[in-house]
BAVEXVO-317779 format. One record per residue: residue number from 0; residue in one letter; x, y, z of N, C-alpha, C in turn. Coordinates in nm, 2 decimals. Example, Ala and Ser with C-alpha at 12.3 -4.5 7.8 and 13.67 -1.06 7.14 Angstrom:
<nr->0, rest->A, nX->1.32, nY->-0.57, nZ->0.78, caX->1.23, caY->-0.45, caZ->0.78, cX->1.32, cY->-0.33, cZ->0.78>;
<nr->1, rest->S, nX->1.28, nY->-0.22, nZ->0.71, caX->1.37, caY->-0.11, caZ->0.71, cX->1.29, cY->0.00, cZ->0.79>;
REM end
This chain:
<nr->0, rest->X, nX->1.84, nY->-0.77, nZ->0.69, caX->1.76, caY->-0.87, caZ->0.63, cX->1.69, cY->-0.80, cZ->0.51>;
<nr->1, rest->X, nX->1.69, nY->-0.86, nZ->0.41, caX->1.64, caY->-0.81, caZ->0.29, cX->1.50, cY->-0.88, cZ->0.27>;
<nr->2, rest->X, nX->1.45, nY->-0.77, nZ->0.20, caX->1.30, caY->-0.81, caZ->0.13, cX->1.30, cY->-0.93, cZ->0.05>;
<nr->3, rest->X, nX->1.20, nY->-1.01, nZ->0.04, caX->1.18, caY->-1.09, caZ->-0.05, cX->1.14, cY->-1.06, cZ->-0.23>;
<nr->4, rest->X, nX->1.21, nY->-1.07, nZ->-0.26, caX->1.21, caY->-1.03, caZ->-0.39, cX->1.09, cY->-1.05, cZ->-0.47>;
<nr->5, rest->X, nX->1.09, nY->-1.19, nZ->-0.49, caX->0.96, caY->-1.25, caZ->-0.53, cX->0.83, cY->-1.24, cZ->-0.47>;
<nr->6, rest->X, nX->0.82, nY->-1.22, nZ->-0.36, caX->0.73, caY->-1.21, caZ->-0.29, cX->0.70, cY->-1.03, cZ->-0.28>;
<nr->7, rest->X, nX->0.74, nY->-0.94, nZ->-0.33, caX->0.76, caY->-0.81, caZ->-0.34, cX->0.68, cY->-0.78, cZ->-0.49>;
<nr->8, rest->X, nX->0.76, nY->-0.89, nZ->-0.59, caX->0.71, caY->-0.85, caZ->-0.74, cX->0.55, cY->-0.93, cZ->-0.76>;
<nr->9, rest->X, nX->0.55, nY->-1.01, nZ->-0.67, caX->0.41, caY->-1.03, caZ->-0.66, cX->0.27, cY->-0.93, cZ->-0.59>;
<nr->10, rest->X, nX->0.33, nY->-0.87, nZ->-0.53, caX->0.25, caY->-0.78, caZ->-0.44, cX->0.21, cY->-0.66, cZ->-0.53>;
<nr->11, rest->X, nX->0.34, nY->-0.62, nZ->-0.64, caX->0.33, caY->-0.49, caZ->-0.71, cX->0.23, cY->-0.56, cZ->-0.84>;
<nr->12, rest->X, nX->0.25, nY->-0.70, nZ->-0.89, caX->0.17, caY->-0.73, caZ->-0.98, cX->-0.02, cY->-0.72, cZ->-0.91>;
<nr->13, rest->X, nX->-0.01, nY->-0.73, nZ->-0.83, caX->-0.15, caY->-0.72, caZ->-0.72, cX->-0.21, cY->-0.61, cZ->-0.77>;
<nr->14, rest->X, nX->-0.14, nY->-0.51, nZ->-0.74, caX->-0.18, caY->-0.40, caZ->-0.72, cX->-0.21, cY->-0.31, cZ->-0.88>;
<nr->15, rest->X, nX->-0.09, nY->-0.37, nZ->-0.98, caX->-0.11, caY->-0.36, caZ->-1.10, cX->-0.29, cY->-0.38, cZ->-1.17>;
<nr->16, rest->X, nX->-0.33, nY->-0.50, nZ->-1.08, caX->-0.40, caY->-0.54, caZ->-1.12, cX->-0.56, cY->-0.54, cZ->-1.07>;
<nr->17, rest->X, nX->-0.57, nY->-0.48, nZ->-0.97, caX->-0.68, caY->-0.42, caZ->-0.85, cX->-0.60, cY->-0.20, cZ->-0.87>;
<nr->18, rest->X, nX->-0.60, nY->-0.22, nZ->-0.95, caX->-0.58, caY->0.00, caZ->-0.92, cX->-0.64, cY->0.05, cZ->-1.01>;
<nr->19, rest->X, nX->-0.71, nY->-0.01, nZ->-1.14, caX->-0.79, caY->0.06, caZ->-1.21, cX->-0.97, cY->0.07, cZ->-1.16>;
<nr->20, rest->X, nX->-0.97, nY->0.01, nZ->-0.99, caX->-1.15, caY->0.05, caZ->-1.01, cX->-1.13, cY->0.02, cZ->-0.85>;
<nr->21, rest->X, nX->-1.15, nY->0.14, nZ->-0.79, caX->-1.21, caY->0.21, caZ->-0.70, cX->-1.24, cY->0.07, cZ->-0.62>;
<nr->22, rest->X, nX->-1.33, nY->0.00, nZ->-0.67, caX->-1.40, caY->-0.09, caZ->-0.58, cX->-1.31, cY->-0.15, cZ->-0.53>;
<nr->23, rest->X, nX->-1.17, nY->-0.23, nZ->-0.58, caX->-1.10, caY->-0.30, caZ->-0.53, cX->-1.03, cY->-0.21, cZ->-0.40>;
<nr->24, rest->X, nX->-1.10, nY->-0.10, nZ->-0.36, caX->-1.03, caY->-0.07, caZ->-0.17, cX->-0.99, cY->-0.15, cZ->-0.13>;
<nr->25, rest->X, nX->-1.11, nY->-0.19, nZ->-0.09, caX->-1.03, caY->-0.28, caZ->0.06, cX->-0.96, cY->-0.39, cZ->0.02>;
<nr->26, rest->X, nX->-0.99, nY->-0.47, nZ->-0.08, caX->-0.88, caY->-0.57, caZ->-0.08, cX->-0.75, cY->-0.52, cZ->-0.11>;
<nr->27, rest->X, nX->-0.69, nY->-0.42, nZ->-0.16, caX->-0.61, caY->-0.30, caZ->-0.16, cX->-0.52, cY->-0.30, cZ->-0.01>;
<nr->28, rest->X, nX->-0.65, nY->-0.22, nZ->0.02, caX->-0.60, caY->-0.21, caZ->0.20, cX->-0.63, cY->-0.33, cZ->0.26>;
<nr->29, rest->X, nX->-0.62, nY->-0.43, nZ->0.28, caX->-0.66, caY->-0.53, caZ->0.33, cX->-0.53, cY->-0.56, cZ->0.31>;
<nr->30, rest->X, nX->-0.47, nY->-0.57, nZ->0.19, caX->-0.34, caY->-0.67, caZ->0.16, cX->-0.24, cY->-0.58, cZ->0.17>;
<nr->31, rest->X, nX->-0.26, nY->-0.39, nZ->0.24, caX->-0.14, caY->-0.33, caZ->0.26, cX->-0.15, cY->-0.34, cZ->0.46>;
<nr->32, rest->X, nX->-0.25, nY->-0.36, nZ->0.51, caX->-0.25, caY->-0.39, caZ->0.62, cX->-0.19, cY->-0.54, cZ->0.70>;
<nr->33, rest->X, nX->-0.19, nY->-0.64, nZ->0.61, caX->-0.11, caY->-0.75, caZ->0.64, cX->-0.02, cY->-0.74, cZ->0.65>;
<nr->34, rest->X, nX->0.05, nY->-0.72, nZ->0.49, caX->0.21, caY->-0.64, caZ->0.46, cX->0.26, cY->-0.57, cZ->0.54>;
<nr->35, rest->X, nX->0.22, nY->-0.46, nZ->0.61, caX->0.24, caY->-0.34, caZ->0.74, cX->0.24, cY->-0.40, cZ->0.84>;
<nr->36, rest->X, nX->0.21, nY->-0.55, nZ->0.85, caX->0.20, caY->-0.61, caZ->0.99, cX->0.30, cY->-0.72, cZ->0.99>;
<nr->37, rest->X, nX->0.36, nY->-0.79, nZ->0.87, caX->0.44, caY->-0.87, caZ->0.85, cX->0.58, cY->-0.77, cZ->0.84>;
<nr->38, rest->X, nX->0.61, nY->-0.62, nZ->0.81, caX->0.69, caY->-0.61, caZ->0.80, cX->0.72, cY->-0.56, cZ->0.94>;
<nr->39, rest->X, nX->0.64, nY->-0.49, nZ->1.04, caX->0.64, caY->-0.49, caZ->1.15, cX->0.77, cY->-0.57, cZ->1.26>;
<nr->40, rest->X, nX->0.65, nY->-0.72, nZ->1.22, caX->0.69, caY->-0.84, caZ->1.29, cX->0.82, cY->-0.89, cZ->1.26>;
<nr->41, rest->X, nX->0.88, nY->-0.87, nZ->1.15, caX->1.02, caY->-0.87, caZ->1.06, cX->1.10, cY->-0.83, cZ->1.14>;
<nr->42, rest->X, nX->1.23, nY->-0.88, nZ->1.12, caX->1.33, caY->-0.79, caZ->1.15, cX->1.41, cY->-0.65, cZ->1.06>;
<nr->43, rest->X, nX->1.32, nY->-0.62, nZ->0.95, caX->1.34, caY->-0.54, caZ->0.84, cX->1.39, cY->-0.41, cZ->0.93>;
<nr->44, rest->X, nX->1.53, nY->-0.34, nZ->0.86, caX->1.58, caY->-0.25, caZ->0.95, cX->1.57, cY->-0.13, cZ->0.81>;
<nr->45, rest->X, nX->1.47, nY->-0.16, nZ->0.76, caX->1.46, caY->0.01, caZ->0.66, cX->1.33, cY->0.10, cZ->0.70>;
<nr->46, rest->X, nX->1.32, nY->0.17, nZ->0.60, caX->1.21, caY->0.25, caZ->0.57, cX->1.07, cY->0.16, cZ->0.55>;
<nr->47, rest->X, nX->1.05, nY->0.04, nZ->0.52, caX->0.91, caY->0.00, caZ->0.47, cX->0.84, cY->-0.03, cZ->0.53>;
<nr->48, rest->X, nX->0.86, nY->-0.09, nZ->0.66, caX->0.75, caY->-0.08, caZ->0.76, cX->0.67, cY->0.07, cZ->0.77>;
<nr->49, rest->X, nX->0.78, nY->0.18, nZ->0.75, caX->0.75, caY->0.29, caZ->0.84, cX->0.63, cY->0.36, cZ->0.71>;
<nr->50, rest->X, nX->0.68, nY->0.30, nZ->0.58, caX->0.61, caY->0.38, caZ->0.45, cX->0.46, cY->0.30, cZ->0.47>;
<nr->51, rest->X, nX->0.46, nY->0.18, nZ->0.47, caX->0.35, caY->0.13, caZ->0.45, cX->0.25, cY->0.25, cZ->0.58>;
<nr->52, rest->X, nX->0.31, nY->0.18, nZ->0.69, caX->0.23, caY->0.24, caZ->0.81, cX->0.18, cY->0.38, cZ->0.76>;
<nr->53, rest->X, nX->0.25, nY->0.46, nZ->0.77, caX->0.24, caY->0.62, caZ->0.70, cX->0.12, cY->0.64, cZ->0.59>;
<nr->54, rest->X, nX->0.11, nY->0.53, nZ->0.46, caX->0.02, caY->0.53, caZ->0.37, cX->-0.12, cY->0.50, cZ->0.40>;
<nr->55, rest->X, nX->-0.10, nY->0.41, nZ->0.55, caX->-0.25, caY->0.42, caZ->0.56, cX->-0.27, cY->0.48, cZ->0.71>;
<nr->56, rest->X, nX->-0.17, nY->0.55, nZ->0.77, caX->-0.25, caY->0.65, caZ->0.86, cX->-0.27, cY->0.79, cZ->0.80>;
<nr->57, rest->X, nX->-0.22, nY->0.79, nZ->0.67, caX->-0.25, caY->0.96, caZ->0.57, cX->-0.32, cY->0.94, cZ->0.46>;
<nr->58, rest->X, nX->-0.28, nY->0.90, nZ->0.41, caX->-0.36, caY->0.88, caZ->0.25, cX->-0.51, cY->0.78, cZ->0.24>;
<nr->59, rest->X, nX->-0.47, nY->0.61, nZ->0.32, caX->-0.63, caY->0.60, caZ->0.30, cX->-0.69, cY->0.64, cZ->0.42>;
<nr->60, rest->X, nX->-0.64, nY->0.67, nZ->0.53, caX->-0.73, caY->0.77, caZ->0.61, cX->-0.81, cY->0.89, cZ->0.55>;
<nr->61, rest->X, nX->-0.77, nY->0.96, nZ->0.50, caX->-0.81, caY->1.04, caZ->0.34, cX->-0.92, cY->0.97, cZ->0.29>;
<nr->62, rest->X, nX->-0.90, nY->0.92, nZ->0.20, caX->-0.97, caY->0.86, caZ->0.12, cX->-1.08, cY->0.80, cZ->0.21>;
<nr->63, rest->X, nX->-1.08, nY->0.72, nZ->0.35, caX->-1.17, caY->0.66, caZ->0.35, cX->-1.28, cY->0.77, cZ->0.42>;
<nr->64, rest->X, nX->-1.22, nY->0.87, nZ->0.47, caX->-1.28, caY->1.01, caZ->0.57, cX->-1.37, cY->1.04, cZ->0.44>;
<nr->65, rest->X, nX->-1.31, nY->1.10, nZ->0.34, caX->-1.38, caY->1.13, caZ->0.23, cX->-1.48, cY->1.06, cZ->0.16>;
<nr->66, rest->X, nX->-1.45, nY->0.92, nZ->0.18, caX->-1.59, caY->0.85, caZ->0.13, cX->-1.70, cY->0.83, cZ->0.23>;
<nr->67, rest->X, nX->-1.67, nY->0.86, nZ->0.31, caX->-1.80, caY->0.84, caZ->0.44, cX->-1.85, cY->0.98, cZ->0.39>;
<nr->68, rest->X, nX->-1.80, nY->1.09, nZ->0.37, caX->-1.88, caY->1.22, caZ->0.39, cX->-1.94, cY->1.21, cZ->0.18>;
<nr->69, rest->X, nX->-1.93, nY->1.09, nZ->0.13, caX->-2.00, caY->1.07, caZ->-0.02, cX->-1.93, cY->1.19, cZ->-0.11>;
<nr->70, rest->X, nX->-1.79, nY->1.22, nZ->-0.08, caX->-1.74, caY->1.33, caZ->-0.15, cX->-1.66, cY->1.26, cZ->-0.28>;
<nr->71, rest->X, nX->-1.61, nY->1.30, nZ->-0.37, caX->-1.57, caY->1.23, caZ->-0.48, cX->-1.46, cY->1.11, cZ->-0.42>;
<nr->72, rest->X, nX->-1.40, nY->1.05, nZ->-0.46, caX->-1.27, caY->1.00, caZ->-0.39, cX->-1.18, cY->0.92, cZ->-0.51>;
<nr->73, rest->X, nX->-1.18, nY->0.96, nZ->-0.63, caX->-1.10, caY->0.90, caZ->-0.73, cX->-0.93, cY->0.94, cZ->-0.70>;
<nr->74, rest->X, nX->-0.92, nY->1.06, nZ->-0.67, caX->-0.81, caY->1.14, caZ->-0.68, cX->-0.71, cY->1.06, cZ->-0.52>;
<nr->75, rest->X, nX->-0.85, nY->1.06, nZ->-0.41, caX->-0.78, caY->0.97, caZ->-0.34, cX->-0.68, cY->0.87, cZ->-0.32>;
<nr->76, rest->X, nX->-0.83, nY->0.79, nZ->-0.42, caX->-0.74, caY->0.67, caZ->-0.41, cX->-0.68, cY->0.64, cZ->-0.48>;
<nr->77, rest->X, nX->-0.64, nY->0.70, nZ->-0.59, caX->-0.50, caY->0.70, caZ->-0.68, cX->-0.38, cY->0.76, cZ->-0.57>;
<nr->78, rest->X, nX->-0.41, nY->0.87, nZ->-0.51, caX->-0.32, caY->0.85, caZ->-0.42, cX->-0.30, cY->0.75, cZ->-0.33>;
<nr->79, rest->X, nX->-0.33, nY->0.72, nZ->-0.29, caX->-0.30, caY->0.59, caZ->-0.16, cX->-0.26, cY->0.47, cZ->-0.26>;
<nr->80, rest->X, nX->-0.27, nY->0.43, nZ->-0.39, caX->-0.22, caY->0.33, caZ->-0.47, cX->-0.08, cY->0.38, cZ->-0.52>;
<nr->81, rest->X, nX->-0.09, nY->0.47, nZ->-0.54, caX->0.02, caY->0.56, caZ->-0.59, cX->0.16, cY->0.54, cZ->-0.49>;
<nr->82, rest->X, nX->0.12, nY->0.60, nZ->-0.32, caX->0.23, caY->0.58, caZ->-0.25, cX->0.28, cY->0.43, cZ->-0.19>;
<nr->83, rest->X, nX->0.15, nY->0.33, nZ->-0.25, caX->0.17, caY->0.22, caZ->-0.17, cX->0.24, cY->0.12, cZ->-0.28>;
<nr->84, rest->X, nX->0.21, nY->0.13, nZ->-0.44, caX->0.29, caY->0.12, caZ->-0.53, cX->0.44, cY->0.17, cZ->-0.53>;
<nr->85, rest->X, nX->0.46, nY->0.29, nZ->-0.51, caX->0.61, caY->0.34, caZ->-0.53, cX->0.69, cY->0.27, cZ->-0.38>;
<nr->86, rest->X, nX->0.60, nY->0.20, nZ->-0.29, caX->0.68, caY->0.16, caZ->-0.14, cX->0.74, cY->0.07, cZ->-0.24>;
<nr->87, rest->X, nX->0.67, nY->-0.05, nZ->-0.26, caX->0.67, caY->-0.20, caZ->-0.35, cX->0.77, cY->-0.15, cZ->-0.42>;
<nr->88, rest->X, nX->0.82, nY->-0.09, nZ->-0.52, caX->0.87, caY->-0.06, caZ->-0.61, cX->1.02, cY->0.01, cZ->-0.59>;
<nr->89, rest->X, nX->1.01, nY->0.10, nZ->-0.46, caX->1.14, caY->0.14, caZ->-0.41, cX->1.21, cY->0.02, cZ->-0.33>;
<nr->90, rest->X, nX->1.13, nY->-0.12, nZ->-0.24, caX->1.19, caY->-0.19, caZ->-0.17, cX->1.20, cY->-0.32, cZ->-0.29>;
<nr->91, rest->X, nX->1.15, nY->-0.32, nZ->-0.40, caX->1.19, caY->-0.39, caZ->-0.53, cX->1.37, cY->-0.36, cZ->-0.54>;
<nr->92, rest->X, nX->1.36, nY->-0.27, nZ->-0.58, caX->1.52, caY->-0.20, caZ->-0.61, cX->1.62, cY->-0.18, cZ->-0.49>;
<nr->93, rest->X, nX->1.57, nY->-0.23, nZ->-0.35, caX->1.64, caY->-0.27, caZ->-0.28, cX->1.68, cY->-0.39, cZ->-0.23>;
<nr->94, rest->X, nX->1.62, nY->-0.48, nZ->-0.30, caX->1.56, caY->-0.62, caZ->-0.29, cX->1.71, cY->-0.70, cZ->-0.35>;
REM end
């Protein structure tokens, strides 16, 4: 079963558009934890379930560990947008 295409390029335009300021987290993770749950429930037989999952048990686990202790977290969360952008973008091209 393949990814929805359109529904893929919209997700990556999301994130285009919530990645330049920190504050947009959680709606971020809010809308990579839906996704992680829809792909779940899918019969999707790739990697993307497993990537999404992975991005937010390492990276915003990270980030969010680090902002509780008030430590910088830019670098974070460019990571966690970074791997959660390249999922979108690798299951684009498989799309």
């Amino acid at each position: 079963m393949a990814l929805d295409k359109k529904h893929l390029e919209e997700l990556a335009q999301f994130i285009r558009e919530h990645r330049n300021n920190e504050g947009h987290f959680e709606a971020l993770y809010n809308r990579m934890l839906t996704e992680c749950e829809a792909a779940q429930a899918s019969n999707y037989e790739n990697e993307y379930a497993d990537n999404l999952r992975e991005i937010i048990e390492k990276q915003a686990a990270d980030y969010k560990e680090k902002k509780e202790k008030g430590i910088s977290t830019w670098s974070e969360f460019e990571n966690v947008i970074n791997h959660f952008e390249k999922t979108i973008t690798d299951a684009l091209h498989q799309s």
